[in-house]
Backbone as CSV, one residue per row, in Angstrom:
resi,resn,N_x,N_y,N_z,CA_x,CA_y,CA_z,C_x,C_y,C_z
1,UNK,142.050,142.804,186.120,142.650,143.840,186.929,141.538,144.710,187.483
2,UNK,141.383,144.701,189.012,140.454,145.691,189.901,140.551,146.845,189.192
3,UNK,141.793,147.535,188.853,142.017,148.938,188.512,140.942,149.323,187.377
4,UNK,140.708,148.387,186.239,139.701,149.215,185.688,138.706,149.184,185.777
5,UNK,138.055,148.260,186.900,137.140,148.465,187.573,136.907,149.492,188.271
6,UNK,135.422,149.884,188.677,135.185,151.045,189.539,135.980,151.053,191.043
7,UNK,136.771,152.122,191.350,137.461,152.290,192.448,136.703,151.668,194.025
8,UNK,135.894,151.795,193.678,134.595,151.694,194.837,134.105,150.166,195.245
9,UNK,134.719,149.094,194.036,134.696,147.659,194.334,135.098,147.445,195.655
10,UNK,133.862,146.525,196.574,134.183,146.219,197.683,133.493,144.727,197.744
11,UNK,132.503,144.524,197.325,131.633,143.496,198.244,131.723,143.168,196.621
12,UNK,131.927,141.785,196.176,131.345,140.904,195.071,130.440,139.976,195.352
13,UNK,130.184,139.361,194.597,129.408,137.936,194.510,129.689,137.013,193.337
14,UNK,130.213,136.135,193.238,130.368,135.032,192.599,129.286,133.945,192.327
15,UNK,128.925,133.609,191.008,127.631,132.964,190.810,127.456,132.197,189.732
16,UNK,127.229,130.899,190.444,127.200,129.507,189.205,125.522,129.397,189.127
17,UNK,125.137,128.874,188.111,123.611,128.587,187.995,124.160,127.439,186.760
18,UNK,123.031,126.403,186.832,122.788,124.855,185.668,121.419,124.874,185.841
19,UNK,121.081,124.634,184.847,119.803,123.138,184.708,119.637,121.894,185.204
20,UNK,118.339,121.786,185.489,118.527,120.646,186.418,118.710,119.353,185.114
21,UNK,119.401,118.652,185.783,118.948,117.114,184.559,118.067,116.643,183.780
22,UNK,117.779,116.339,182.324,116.103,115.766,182.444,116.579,114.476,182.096
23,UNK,117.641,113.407,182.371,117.762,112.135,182.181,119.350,112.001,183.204
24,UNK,118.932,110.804,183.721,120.604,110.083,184.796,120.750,111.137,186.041
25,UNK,121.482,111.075,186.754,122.045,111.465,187.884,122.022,113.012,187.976
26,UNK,121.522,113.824,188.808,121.618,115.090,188.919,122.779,115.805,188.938
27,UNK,122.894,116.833,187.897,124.772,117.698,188.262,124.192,118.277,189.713
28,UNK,125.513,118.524,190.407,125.823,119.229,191.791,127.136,120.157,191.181
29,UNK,126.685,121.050,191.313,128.227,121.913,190.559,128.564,122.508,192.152
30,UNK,129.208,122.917,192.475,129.704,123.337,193.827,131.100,124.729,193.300
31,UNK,130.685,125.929,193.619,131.386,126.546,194.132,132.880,126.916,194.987
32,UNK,133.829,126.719,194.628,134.534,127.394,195.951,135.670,128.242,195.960
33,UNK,136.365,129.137,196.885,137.040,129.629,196.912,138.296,129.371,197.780
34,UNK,139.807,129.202,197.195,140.797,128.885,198.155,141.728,129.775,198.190
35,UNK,142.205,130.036,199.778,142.284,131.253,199.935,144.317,130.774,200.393
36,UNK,145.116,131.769,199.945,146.326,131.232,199.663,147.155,132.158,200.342
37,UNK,148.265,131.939,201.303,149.754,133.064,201.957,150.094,133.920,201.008
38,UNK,151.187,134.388,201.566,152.111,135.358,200.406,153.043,134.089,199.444
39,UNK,152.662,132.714,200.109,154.111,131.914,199.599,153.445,130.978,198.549
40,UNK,152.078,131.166,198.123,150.944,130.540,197.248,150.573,129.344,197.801
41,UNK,150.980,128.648,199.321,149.974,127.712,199.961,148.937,128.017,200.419
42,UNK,148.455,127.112,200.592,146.729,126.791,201.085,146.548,127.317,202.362
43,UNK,145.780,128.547,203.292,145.456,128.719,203.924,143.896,127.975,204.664
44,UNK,143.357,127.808,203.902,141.564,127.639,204.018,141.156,127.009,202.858
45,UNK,139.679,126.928,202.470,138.805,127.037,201.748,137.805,126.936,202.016
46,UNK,136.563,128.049,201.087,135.434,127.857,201.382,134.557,127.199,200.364
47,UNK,133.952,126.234,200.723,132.980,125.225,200.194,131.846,124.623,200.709
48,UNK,131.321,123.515,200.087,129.806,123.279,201.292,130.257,122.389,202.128
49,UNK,131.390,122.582,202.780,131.694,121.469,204.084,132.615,122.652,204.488
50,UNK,132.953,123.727,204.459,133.236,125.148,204.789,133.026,125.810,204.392
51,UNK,132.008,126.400,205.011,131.351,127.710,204.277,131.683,129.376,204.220
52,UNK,132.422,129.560,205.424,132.953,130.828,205.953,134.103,130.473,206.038
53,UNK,135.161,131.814,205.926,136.076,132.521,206.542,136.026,133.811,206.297
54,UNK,137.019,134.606,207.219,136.688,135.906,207.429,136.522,136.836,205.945
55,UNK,135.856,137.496,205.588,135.330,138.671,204.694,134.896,136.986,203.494
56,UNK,134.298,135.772,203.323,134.171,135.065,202.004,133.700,134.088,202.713
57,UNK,131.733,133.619,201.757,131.011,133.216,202.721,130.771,132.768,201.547
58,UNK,130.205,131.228,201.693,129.379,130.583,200.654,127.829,130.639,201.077
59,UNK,126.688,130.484,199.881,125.503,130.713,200.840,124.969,129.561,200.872
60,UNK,124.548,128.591,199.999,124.725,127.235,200.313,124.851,126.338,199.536
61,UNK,124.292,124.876,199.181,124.836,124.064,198.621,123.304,123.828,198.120
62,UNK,123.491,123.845,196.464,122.425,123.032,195.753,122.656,122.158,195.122
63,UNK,122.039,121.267,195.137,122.379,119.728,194.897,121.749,119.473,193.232
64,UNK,121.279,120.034,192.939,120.369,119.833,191.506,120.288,120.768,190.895
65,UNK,120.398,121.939,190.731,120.381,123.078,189.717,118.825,123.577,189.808
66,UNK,118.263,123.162,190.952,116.367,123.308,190.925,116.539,124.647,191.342
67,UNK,115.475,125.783,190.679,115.524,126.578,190.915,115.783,127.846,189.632
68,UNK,114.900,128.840,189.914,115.636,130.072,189.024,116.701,130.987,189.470
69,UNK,117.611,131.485,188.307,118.533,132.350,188.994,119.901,131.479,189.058
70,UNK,120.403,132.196,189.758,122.043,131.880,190.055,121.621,130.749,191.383
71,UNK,122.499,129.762,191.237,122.164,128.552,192.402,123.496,128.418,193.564
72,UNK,124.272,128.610,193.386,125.219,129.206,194.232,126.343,130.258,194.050
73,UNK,126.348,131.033,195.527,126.998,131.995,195.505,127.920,132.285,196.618
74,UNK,128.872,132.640,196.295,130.266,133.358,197.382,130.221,134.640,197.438
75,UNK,130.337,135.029,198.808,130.606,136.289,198.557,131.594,136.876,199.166
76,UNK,132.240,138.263,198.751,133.294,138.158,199.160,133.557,139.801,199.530
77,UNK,133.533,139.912,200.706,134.158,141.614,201.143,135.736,142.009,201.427
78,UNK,135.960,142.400,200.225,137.445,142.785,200.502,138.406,143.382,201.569
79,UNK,137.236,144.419,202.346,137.581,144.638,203.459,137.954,143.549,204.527
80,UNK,137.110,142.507,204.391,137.094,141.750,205.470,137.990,140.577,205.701
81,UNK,138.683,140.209,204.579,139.396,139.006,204.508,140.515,139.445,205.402
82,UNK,141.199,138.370,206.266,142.105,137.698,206.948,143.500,138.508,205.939
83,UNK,144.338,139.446,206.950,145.439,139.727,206.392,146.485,139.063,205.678
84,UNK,146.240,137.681,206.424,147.504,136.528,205.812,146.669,135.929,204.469
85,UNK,145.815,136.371,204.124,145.328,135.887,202.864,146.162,137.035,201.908
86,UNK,146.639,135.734,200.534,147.378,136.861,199.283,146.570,137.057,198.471
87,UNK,146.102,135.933,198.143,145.257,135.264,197.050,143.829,134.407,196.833
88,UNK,142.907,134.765,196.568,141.582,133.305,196.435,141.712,133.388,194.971
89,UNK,141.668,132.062,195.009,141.587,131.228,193.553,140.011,130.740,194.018
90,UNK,139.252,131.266,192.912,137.581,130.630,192.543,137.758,129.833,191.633
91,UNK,136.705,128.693,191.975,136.921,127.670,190.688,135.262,127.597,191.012
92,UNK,134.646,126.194,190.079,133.927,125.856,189.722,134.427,123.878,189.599
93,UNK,133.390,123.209,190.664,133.886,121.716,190.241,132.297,121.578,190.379
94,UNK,132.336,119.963,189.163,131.039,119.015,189.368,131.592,117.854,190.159
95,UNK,130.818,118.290,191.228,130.627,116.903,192.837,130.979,115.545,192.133
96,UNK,131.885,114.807,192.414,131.763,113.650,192.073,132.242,113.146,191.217
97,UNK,132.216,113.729,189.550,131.991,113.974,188.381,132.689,112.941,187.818
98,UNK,133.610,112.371,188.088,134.507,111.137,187.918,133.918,109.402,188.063
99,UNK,133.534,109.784,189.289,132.394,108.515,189.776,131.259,108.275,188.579
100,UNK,130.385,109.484,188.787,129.047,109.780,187.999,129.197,109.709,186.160
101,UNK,130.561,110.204,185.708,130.647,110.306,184.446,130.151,111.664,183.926
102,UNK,130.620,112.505,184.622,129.825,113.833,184.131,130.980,114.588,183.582
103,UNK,130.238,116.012,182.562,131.385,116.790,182.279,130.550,117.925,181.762
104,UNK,130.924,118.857,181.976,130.593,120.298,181.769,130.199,120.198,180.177
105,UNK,129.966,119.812,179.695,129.978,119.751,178.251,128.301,119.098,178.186
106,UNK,127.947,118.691,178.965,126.483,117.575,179.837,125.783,118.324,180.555
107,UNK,126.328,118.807,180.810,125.418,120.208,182.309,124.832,120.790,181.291
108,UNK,123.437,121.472,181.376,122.422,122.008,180.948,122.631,123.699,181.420
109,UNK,123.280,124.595,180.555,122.782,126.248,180.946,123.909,126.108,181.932
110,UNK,125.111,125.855,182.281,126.078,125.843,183.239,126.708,127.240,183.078
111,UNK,126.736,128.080,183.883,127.680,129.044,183.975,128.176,129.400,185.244
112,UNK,129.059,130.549,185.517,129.683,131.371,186.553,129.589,132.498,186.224
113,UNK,129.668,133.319,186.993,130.003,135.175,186.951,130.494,135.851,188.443
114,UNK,131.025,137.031,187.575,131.399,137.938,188.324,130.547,139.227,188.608
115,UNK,130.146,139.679,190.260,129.000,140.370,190.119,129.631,141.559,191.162
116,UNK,129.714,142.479,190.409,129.596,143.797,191.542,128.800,144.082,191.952
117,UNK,128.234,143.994,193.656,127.252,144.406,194.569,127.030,145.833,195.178
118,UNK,127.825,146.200,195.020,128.005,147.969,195.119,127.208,148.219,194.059
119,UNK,126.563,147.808,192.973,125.928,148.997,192.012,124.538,148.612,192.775
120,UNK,123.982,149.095,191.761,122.410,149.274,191.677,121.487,149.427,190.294
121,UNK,121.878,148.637,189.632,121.440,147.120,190.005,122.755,146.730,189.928
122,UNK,123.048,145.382,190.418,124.246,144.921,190.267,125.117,144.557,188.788
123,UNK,126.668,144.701,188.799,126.862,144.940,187.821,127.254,143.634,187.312
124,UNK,126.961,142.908,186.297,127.930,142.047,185.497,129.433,142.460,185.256
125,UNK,130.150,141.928,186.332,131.830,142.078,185.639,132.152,141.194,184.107
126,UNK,132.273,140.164,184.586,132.306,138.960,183.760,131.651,138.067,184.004
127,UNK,131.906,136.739,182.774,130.620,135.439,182.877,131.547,134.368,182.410
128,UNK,131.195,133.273,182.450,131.769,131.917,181.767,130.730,131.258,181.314
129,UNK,130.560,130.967,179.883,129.688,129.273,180.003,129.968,128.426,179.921
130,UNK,129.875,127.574,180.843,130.681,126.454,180.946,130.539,125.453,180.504
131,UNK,128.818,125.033,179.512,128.323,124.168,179.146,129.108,124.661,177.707
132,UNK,129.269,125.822,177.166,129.868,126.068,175.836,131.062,125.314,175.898
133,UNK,131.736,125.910,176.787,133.276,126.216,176.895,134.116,124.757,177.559
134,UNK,133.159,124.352,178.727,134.199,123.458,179.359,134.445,121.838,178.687
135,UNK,133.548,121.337,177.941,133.746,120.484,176.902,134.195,119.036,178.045
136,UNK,135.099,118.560,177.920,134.923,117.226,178.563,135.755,117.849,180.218
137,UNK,136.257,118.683,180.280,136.484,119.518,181.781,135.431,118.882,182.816
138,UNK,135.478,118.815,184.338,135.033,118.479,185.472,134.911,119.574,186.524
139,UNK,135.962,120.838,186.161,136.636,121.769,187.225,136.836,122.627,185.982
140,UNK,137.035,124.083,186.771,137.312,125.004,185.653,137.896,126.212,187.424
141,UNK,139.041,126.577,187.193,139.337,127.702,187.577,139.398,129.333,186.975
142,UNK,137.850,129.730,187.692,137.659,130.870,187.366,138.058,131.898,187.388
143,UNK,138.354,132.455,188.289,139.259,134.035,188.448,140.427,133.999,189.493
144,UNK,140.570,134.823,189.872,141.884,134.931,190.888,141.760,136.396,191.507
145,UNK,142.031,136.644,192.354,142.081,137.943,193.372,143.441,137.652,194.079
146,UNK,144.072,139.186,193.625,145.475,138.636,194.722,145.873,140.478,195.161
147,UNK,145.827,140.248,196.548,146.317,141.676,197.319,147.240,142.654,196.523
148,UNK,147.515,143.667,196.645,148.771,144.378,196.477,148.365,145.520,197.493
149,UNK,149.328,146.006,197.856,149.436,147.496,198.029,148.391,148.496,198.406
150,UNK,147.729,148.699,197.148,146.575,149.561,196.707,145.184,148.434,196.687
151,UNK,145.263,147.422,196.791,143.872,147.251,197.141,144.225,145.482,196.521
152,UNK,143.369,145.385,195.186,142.751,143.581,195.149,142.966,143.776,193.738
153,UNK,143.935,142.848,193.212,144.219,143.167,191.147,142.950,141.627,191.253
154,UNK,142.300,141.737,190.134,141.678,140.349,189.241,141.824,140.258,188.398
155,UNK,142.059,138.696,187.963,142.413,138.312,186.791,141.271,137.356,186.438
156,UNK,141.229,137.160,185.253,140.360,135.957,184.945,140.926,134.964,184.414
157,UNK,140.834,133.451,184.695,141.915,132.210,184.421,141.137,131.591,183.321
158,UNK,139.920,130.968,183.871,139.258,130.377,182.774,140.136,128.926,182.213
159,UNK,140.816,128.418,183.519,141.548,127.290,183.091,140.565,126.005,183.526
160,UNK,140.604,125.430,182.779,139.481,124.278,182.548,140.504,122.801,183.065
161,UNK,140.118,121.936,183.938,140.671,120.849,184.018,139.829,119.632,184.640
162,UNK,140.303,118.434,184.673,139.653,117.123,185.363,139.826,116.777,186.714
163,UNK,139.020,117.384,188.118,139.707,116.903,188.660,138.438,117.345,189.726
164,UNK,138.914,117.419,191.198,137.859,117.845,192.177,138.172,119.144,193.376
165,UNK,137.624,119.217,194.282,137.779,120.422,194.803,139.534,119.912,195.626
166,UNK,139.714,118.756,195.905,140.709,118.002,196.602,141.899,118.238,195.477
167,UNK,141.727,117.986,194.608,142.595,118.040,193.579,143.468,119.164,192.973
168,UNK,142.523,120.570,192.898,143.023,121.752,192.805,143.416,122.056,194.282
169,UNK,142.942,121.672,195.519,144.133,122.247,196.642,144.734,121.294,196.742
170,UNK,145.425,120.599,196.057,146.884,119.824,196.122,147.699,120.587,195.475
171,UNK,146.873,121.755,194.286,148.098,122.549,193.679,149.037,123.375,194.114
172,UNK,148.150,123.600,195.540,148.783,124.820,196.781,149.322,124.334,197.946
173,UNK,150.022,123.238,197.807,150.055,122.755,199.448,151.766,123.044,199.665
């Protein structure tokens, strides 16, 4: 719930970071956000074959976990999103993961978070680890943002499942 968050939440950032592989096929964890009506269908989504819509931008696509830091990120200005948006559902999928034989339980240092960009320094809302937590999982739906009234409630889902970015928007169609 936004509410007990600082009133002043506007701009987040959403942020997965892994390890790169040191044996077999590189994880690609991919990011995305799907953005849903008042009637819980599928409006959009943003991912690395859509990266934008209005106020929720992905920044890009890392293929290997190379790198320090958080390896991909969404971001998301509350102000800015598309009125007919109710809801983004964030998840977390590994590319492929079915083909390849992969599972969050295999990923090296896998996590997500929730980052308030309004502070200074930025704030840790929440985190997931997903290498702890997601166990033979492929996909994990992370949080949820859904309009009201007074502004943007969040929840955190933390629902773990097998499947791909195609798969969770079949849940909304």
């Amino acid at each position: 719930d936004l509410s007990k968050a600082p009133s002043t939440l506007q701009d987040i950032r959403v942020a997965a970071g892994w390890g790169v592989a040191t044996s077999g096929h590189p994880y690609d964890l991919d990011l995305c956000a799907i953005l849903l009506d008042h009637n819980g269908h599928r409006i959009d989504t943003v991912y690395f074959n859509n990266k934008r819509s209005n106020g929720i931008q992905l920044d890009h696509d890392n293929l290997t976990g190379a790198g320090d830091g958080d390896d991909e990120n969404i971001f998301m200005n509350f102000h800015k999103i598309n009125p007919n948006v109710a809801k983004v559902v964030i998840c977390v999928v590994i590319y492929d993961a079915n083909v390849r034989g992969q599972k969050f339980k295999n990923v090296r240092n896998a996590y997500v978070r929730l980052v308030d960009q309004s502070k200074r320094p930025e704030y840790e809302i929440c985190r997931f680890e997903l290498t702890e937590d997601g166990g033979d999982a492929t996909a994990v739906k992370f949080a949820e943002f859904t309009r009201t009234t007074s502004g943007w409630d969040y929840t955190t889902l933390g629902e773990y499942l097998k499947g791909s970015i195609s798969t969770i928007e079949r849940q909304y169609r």
